[in-house]
C-alpha positions as a Python dict, from the first residue, in 0.01 Angstrom:
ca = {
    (1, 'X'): (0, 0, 0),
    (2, 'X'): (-87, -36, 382),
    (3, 'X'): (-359, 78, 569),
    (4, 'X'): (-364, 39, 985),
    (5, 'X'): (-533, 154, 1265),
    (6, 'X'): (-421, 98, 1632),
    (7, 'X'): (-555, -292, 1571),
    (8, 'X'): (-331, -497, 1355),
    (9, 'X'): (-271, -360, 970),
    (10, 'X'): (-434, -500, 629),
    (11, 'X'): (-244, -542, 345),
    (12, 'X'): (-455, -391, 76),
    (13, 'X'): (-309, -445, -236),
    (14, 'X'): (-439, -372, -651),
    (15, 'X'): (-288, -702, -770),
    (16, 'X'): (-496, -1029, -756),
    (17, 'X'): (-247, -1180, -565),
    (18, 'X'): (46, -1168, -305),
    (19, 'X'): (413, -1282, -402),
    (20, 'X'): (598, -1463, -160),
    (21, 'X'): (209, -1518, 22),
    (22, 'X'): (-67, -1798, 38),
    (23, 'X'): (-476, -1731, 42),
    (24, 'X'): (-609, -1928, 295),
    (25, 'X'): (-947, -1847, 290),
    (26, 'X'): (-1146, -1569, 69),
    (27, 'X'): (-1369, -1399, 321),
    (28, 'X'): (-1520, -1189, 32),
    (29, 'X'): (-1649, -812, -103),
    (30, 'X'): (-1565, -520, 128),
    (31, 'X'): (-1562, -156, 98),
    (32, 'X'): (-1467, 178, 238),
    (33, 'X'): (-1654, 518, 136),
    (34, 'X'): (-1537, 875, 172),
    (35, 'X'): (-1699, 1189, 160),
    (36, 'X'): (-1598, 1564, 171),
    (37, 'X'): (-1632, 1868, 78),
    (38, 'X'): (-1502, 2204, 43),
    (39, 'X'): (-1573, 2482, 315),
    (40, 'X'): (-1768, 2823, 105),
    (41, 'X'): (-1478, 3029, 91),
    (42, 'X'): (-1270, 2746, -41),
    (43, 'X'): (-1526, 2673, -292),
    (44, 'X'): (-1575, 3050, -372),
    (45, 'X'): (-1161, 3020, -438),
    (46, 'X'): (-1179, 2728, -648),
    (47, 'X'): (-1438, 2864, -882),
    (48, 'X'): (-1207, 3184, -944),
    (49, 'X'): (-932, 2989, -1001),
    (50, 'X'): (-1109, 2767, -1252),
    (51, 'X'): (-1182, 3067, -1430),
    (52, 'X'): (-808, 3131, -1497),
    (53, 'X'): (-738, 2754, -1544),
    (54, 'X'): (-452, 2596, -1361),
    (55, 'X'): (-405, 2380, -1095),
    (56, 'X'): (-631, 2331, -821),
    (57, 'X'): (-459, 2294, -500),
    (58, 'X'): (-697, 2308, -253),
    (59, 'X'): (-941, 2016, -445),
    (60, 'X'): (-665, 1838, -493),
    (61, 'X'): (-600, 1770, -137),
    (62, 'X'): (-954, 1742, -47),
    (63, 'X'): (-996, 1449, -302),
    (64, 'X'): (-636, 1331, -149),
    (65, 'X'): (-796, 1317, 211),
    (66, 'X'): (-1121, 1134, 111),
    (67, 'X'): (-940, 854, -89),
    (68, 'X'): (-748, 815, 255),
    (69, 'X'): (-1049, 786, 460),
    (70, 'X'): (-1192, 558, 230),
    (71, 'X'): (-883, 337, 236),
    (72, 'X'): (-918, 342, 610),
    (73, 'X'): (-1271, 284, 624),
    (74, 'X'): (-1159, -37, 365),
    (75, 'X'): (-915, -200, 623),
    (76, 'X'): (-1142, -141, 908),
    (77, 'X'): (-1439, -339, 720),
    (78, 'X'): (-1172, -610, 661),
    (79, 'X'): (-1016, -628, 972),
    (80, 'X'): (-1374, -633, 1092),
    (81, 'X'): (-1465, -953, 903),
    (82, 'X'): (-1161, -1113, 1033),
    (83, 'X'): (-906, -1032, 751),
    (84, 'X'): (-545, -944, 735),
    (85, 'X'): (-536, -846, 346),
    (86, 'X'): (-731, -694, 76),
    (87, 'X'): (-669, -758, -278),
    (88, 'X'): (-793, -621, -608),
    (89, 'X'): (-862, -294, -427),
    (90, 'X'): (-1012, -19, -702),
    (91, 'X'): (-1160, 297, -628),
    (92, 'X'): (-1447, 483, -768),
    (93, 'X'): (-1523, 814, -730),
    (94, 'X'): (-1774, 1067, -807),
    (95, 'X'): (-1938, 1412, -722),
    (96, 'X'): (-2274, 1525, -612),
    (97, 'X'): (-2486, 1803, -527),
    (98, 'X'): (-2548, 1879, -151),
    (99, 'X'): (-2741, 2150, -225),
    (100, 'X'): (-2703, 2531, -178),
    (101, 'X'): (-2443, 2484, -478),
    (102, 'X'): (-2243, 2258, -217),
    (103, 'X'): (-2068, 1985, -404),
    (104, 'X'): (-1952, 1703, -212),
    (105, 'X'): (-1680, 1447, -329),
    (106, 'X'): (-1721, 1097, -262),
    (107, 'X'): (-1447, 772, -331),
    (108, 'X'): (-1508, 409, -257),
    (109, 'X'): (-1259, 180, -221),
    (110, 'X'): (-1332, -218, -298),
    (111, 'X'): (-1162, -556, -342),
    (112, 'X'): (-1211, -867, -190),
    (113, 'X'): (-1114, -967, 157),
    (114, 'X'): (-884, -1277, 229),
    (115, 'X'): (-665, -1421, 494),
    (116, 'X'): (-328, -1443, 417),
    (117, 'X'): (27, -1635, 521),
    (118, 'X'): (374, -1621, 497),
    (119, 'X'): (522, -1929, 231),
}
């Protein structure tokens, strides 16, 4: 998995390691947090749907878009810190009240930040 801006792309990868790829230097923790939420009407939706059951579409992609911005938010603390790769990358994720029965979803993306090179 990639993540790039305009600037020069970061390899963020789950695995500890990169085949084919050397660590040159471990720059350390970094991070990337999302948060969204769902407009009323789309919230007034959801909970009618929920009372039915099935899929829910329109969380789904809301949850979808915050796990991007918190993968871009990720490479841009890397890049940032003066690294080309991320590795180990997890997210966590969780909900929360805003208030005014507004919930608001929120991921974080982590790993560790390293400088990598071509065998």
């Amino acid at each position: 998995m990639s993540a790039s801006t305009e600037a020069s792309p970061v390899l963020i990868l789950t695995i500890n390691d990169c085949p084919g790829m050397r660590v040159v230097r471990v720059i350390g923790p970094v991070y990337g947090t999302g948060v969204r939420s769902r407009n009323i009407v789309g919230n007034f939706l959801g909970g009618v749907r929920a009372i039915f059951g099935g899929k829910q579409a329109g969380y789904l992609k809301m949850i979808a878009q915050t796990r991007d911005d918190a993968l871009e938010q990720l490479a841009e603390h890397a890049r940032s810190l003066g690294a080309n790769a991320v590795l180990g990358m997890r997210f966590d994720s969780g909900e929360f009240d805003a208030g005014q029965g507004q919930a608001m979803n929120e991921v974080t993306a982590y790993g560790t930040a390293v400088v990598v090179e071509v065998l």
